[in-house]
N, C-alpha and C positions, 0 to 999 in steps of 0.2 A: 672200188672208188672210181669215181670219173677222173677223166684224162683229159675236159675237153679247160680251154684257157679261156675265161671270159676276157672282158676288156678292160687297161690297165692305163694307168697313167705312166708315158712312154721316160718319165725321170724317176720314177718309183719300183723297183725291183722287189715281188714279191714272190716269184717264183723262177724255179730254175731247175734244169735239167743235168746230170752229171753225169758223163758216158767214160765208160772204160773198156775195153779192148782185153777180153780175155782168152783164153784158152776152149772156153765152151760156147763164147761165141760173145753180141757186144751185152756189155750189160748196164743197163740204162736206171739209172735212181731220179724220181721227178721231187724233190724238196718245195717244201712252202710252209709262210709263217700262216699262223693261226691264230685267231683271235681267244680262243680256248685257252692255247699257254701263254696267250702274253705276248704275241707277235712272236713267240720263239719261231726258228724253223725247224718240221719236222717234215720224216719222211715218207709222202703221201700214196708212193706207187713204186714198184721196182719192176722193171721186164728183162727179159733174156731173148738174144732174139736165137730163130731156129735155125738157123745154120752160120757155118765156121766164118770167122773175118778175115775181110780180105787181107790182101798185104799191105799192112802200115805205112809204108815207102811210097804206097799208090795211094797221094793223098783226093784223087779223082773218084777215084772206085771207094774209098771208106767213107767217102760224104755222101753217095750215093745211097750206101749200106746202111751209113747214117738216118737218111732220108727218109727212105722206107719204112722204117722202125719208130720214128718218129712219128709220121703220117699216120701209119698204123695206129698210136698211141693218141694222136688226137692231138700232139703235143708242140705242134706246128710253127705257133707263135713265141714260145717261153725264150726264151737265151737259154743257151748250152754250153758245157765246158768238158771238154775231151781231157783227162790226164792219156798220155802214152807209157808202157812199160815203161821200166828203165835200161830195158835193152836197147830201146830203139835212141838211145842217145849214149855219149861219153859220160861215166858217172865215176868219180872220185872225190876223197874226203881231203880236205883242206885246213889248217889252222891259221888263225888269225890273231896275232897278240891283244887286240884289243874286240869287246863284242859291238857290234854293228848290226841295222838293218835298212829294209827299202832299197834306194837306190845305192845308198852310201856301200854296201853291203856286197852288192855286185859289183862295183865298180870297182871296191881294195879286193875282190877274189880275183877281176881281171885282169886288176895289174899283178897280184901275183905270178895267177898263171902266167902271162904274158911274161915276165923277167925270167920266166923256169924256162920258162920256151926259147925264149931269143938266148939265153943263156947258153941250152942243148945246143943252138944253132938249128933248131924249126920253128922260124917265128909261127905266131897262132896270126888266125884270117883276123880281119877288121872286122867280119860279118859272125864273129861267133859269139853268143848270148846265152847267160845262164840264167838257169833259175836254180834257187838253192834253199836251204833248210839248214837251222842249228840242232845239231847234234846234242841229248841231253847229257847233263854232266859230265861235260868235258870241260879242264882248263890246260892250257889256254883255250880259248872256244875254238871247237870243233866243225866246222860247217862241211854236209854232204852237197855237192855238187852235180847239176847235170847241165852239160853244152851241149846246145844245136846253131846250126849255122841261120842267120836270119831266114835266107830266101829259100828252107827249108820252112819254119814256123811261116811266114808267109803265106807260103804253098797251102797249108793246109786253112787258112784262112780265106785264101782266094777259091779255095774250091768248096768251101762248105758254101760260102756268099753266092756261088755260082749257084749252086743247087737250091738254093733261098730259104737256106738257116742263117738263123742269127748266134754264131758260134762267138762269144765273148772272152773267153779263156783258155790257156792251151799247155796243160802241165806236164811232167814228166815224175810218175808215182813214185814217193820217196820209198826208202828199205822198210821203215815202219812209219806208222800212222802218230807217234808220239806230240808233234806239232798240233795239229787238231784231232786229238785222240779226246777230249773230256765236247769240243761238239759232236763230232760224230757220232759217240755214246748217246749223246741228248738225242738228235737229231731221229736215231734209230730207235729210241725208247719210247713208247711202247710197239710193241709188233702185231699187225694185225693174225688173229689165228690161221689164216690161211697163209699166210707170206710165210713161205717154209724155207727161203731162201739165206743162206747162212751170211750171220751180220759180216764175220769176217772176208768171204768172198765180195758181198757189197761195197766194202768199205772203202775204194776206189773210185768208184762212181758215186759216193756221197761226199768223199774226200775233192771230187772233181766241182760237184755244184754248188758245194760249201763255200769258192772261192770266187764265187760270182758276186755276193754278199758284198754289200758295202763296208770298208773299214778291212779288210782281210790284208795283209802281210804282201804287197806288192813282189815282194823275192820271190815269190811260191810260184809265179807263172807268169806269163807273157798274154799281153793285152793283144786284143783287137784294133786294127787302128780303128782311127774315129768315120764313121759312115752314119754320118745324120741320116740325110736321108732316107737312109735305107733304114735305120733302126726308128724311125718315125711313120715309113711306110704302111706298118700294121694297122698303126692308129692316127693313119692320115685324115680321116673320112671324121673322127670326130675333134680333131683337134681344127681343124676346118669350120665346125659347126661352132666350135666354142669361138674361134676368133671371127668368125661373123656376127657370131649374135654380138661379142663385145665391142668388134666396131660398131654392127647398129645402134647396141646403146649408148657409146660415144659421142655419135653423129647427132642420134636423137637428143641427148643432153645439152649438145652444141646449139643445135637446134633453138632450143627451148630458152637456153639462156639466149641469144643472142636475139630474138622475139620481145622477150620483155626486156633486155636495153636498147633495143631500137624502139619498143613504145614507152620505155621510162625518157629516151631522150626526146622523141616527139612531140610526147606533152609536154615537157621539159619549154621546148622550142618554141610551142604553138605561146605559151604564158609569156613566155618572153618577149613574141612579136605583138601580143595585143598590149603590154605595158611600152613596147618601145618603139611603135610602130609612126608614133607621131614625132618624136625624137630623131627616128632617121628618118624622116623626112626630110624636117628641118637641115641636119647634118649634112645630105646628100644637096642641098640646096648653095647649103653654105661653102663645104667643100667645092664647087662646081664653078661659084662666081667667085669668092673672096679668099680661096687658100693661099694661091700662089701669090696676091698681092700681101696679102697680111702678112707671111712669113719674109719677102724681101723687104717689105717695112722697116718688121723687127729687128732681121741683121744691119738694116741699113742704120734703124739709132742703137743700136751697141756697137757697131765698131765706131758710127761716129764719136760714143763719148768715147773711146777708148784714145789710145796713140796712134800720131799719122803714121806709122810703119803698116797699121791693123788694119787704116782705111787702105793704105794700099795693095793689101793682101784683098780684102774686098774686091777690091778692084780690079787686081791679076785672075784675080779667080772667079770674076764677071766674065773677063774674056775667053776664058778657055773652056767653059763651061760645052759639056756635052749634050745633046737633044736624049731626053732619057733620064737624066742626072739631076736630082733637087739636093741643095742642100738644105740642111735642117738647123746646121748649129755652127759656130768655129768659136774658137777657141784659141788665145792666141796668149801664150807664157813666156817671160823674157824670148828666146830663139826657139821655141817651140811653137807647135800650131796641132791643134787639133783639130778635125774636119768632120762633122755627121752628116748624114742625106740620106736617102733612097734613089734605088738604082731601078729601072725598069726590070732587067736580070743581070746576070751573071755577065754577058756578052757585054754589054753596056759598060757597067761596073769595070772590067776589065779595060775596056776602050778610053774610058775614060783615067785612068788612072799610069797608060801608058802614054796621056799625052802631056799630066800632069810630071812624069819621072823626063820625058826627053825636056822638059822646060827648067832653063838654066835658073830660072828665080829660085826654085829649093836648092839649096846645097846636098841635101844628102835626100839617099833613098826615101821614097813615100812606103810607110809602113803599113800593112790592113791590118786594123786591131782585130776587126768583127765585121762578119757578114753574114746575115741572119735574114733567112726567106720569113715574110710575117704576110698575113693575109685578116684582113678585119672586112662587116658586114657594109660598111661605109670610106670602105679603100680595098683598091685592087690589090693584085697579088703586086711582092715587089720586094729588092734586096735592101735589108737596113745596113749600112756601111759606119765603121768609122776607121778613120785614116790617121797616121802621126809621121810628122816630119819636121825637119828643122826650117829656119828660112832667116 
């Protein structure tokens, strides 16, 4: 069988590599699902490599070891997952009154440990992490246990990433395989006639890539931390190609639409100036000689019919009036006064409004209801105001 990894999508896990550390040296199980069973995963390749492994403790030298066998195999790109003996860590069997798993799982095994410990008088480190397994038929539930110290599991992460594996999981081999004993089974079944390699001896290193699998039993091993980058690294070069071509076609859709509503508005535009083109003429004629006289006209006969208090408000409000400042409207209710106009801008508005609050005629604060920027084809740009206050 080939060994080499085509290209994957870097969130979809279809293969994986499962190394164990034996006695006859490492021996490496490559798993992957099939379209044949169903997406099941089965076991596509097994190697052993030719000589003894180094010493576990030297997490430097086994990634190296690792490397090589890897390389070899073709198998360069896959994710891997190392289980260790169970010598190479603290391994004892633990009950729990009630059954639990995930993190819940580990975390009442640590507080046990931890009250047995501090209890002795050796408290346990902050930095020690288990991974663990329930024991079958046992009650109370039974769970086997194995701790390592974090910046140990670490180590061994930091040195495969150094070597440029992408090692995802880092176990410690339970007593028996009963936990994933019916995948394993699957996973091994059928055997190619030459793989003379005994399933039992295997069964570690398929126990090891089995847990790289989405959905697996988070107790059973200790994660990789998170290194985007690095795990995106592989399939930089087409994930690249895909968010370009997708921004291009964004762009170009942006493009596209934005073309035919600047020519839906243009003709839009052009119909609108040949029906109104003689209207604003007229308008721009009108505005220009007779706006400002026509509108003081009109306030001038409304407040004249109104009460002389209204004409005198008129009138206060002739004097103060600012360069900039039109008014539009007033309004005048028992002790109320409303005020509309247009203000050249903001600065204006403003100016004007602080000369109306220092002037003792209102009693109380000049309130701004509304000020609103408006811009029409036959009036400049300018602020609409209205104002409330007592007098």
């Amino acid at each position: 069988m080939s060994g080499a990894a085509g290209i994957r999508l870097p969130w979809v896990t279809s293969e994986a590599v499962g190394i164990y550390p034996s006695e006859r040296g490492l021996l490496l199980a490559r798993l992957c699902s099939t379209e044949e069973r169903g997406g099941a995963w089965t076991l596509a390749e097994s190697r052993v490599s030719e000589g003894p492994c180094p010493a576990l403790t030297d997490a430097a030298a086994l990634s190296l070891s690792v490397r090589e066998e890897i390389l070899r195999a073709g198998w360069g790109k896959l994710p891997l997952s190392l289980a260790l003996p169970s010598s190479e860590a603290h391994t004892e069997e633990r009950t729990l009154p009630v059954q639990l798993t995930g993190t819940e799982l580990r975390e009442a095994l640590l507080w046990s440990l931890r009250a047995e410990t501090d209890e002795a008088g050796t408290p346990l480190s902050d930095e020690m992490r288990l991974c663990c397994m329930e024991l079958p038929d046992t009650a109370p539930p039974c769970y086997w246990t194995a701790r390592m110290e974090e910046r140990r599991i670490q180590g061994y992460f930091s040195a495969f990433a150094a070597a440029g594996l992408d090692l995802r999981r880092l176990t410690v081999c339970p007593p028996t395989n009963d936990v994933l004993a019916a995948q394993i089974e699957g996973v091994c079944a059928p055997r190619m006639p030459w793989e003379t390699m005994e399933e039992d001896m295997l069964a570690p290193a398929v126990y090891a890539g089995l847990l790289v699998r989405r959905g697996m039993p988070e107790h059973l091993y200790w994660s990789a931390p998170p290194r985007l980058i690095g795990a995106l690294r592989p399939q930089m070069s087409v994930l690249i190609a895909v968010l370009a071509a997708a921004l291009f076609l964004v762009q170009v859709t942006a493009d596209l639409a934005a073309c035919v509503t600047a020519r839906t508005a243009c003709a839009h535009a052009e119909e609108e100036l040949a029906l109104r083109q003689s209207e604003r003429l007229r308008m721009e004629e009108f505005f220009a000689l007779h706006s400002a006289v026509m509108e003081r006209e009109q306030l001038l006969a409304e407040f004249t019919a109104a009460s002389l208090p209204a004409r005198a408000l008129l009138v206060h409000l002739g004097a103060v009036t600012v360069e900039g400042v039109q008014l539009t409207g007033i309004y005048a209710e028992e002790h109320g006064v409303r005020i509309e106009g247009n203000a050249a801008d903001y600065a204006v508005l403003a100016a004007w409004m602080g000369t109306m609050e220092e002037d003792a005629f209102f009693p109380a604060d000049i309130m701004l209801e509304q000020a609103v920027q408006e811009q029409s084809a036959d009036a400049p740009e300018h602020i609409h105001f209205v104002l409330h206050s007592s007098w």
